[in-house]
N, C-alpha and C positions, 0 to 999 in steps of 0.2 A: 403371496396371494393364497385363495385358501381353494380348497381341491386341488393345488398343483397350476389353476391357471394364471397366464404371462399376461402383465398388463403391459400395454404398446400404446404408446403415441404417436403419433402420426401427421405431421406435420407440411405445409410446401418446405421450409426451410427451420435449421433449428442452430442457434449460437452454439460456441465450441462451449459458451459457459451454460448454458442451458444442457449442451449433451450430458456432461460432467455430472451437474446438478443430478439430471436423471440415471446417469449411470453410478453414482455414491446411492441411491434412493432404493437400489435394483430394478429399474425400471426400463423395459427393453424401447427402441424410439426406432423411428424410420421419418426420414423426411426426402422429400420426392428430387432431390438434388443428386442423392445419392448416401448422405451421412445415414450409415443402419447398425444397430446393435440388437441385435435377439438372442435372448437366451431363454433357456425352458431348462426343466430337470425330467420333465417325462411326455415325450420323448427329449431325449438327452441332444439337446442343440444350442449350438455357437455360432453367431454370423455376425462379422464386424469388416464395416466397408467404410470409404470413406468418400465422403462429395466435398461438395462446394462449404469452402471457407468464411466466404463472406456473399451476403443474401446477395439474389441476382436479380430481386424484385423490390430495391430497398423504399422504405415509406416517402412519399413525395417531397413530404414536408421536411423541414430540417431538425434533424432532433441531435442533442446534446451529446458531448460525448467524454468520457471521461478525461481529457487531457487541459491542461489549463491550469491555474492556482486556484479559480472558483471551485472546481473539480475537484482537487485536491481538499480541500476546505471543505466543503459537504461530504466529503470521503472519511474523513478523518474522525467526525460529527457521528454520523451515521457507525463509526465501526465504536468510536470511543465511548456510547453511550447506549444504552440496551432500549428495544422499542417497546410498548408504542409511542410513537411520537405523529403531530400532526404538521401537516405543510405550515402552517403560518409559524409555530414553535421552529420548526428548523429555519427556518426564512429569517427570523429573531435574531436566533443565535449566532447564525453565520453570517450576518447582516447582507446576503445574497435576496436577489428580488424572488418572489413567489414564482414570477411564471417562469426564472429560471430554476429553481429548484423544481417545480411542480414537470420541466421537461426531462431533466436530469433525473429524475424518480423515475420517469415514464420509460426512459431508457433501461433503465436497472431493472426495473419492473418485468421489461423484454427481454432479457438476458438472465431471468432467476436468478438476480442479486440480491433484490428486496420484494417483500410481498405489499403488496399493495393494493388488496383489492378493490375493486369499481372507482379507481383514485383516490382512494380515502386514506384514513392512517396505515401508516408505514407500521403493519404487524409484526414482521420477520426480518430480521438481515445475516446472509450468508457472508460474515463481516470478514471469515478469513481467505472466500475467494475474490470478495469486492476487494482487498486488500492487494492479491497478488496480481487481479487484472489489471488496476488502477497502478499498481509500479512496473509493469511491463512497458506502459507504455510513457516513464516517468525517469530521467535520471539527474540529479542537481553536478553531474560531474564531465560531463561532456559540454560543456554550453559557455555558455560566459557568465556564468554565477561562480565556476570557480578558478580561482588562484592559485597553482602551485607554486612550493616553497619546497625548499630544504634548511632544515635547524641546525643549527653547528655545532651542535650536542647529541640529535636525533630527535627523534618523534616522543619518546618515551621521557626522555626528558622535560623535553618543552612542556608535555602534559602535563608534568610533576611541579614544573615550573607554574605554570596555571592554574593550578590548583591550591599552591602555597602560597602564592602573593597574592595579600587582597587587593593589593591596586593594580593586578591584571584586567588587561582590558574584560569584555563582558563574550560570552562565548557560549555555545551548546553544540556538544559533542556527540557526533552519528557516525557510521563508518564502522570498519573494525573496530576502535576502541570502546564504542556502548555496543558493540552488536557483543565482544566476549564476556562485558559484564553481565546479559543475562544467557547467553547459551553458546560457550565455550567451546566451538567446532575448530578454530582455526589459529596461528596467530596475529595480533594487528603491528601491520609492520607502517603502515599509513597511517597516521593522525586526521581526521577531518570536523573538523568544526563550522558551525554558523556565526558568522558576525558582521555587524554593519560598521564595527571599526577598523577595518583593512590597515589601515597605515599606521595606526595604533599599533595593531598585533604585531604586526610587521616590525617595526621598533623595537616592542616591547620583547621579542623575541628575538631579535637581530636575524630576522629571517633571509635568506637569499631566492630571489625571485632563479626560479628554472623552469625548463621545457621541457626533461624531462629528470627521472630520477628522483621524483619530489617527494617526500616523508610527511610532510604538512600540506595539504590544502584545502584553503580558504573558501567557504562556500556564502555566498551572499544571498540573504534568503527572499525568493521572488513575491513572500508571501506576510504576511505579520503572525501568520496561524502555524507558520515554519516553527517557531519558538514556542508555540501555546502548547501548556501543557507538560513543562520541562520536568525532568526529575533531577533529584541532588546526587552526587552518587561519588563518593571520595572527592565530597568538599568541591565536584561541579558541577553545572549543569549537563544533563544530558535529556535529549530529544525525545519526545514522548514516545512509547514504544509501535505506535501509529505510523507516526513518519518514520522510525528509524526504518521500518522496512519498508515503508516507500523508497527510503533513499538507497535502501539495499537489494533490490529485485531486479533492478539492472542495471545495478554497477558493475565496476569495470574490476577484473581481478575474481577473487573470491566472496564478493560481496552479497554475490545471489545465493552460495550455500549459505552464506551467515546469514541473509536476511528468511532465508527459510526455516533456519535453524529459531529465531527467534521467533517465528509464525507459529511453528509449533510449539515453543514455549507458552504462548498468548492461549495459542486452542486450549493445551493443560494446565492452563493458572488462569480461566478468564477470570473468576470471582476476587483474584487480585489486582487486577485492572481496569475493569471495564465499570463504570458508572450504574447506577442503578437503574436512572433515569436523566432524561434530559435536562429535567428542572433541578 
């Protein structure tokens, strides 16, 4: 700010992702819950407290929230394609109804994910914190989408095996194995693939079904949009680099460093990724 003065917000209530928002901006906030950040350079002050998590006054009506496949599907939309873009174009694309997207904006909107002014085109997106909120509360590997296995070769194998025979079943690969091909933190000792051919794989693999100790497992994808967007990558598919860190933000193991590790790959390579435009 210029002369030295703090600009402060002020707020009843302010999201953990809105604080954020104002705190990367240098922007000091106070909301009347308790959540306060002030900083100044003259005089020389720091105040950081912390309130309420979630609003204690929340809007009556019922608004959308990021959890879901629809969710997931307008998430992916919104990070994998640069704005502006206008409500009926994204309603299009994601064949999601208007007034559901139009509530799901409204929410983002609330939480400094997307800009959105007076509800009109979607100017802005904070595509790499929409990203990390939306897989905190997202995982494909606790649930009954997936299926563990162990290969009687290993994991490493099996990939190799996948990748050289053409008449292996059809698959796209997220997990540690696409998280090190673009940002190498860790190693992938887990295989995890998408596929709707379970018994196929299963076969084609001579996999053994377990509970635990698994090197392969199978994830069934709850969505069509799971697969859109795959990349080639040593002759397979792999999951577009959108969902792979959906699917790594809170998984189970080392998936949440890799899936960060790859966030920050995206922020330093967007113009290698990211669409120009929606159309």
């Amino acid at each position: 700010m210029q002369n030295g003065a703090t600009l402060l917000v002020v707020a009843p209530w302010l999201s953990q992702t809105t604080r954020e928002a104002l705190q990367d901006r240098g922007i000091s906030f106070l909301d009347l819950t308790g959540n306060v950040l002030v900083r100044a350079e003259r005089p020389a002050v720091y105040v950081r407290l912390q309130g309420a998590q979630r609003d204690p006054a929340p809007r009556p009506q019922s608004a959308a929230t990021l959890q879901g496949a629809k969710a997931r599907r307008l998430v992916r939309t919104l990070v994998d394609h640069r704005p502006p873009y206008r409500l009926t174009q994204l309603a299009a694309v994601t064949g999601l109804s208007q007034s559901y997207v139009s509530k799901l904006l409204d929410t983002l909107h609330d939480q400094a994910l997307v800009d959105r002014p007076r509800r009109g085109e979607v100017k802005d997106v904070a595509w790499f914190r929409l990203l990390d909120v939306a897989g905190r509360s997202y995982t494909p590997f606790r649930n009954s989408q997936a299926t563990p296995f162990v290969a009687p070769a290993g994991a490493a194998a099996f990939y190799k095996q996948l990748a050289s025979d053409p008449d292996a079943p059809t698959v796209a690969v997220t997990g540690a194995f696409a998280a090190r091909e673009v940002a190498p933190v860790a190693g992938a000792a887990q295989l995890a693939v998408y596929s709707t051919e379970l018994e196929e794989l299963r076969r084609f693999g001579r996999l053994v079904p377990t509970d635990e100790g698994a090197d392969v497992v199978v994830l069934h994808p709850d969505d069509a949009w799971v697969m859109r967007g795959t990349r080639t990558v040593g002759g397979l598919p792999h999951v577009a680099l959108s969902q792979l860190v959906l699917d790594c933000v809170n998984g189970p193991g080392r998936l949440p460093e890799q899936g960060e590790a790859v966030l920050r790959w995206m922020v330093d390579h967007e113009q290698q990724w990211r669409a120009r435009s929606l159309s």
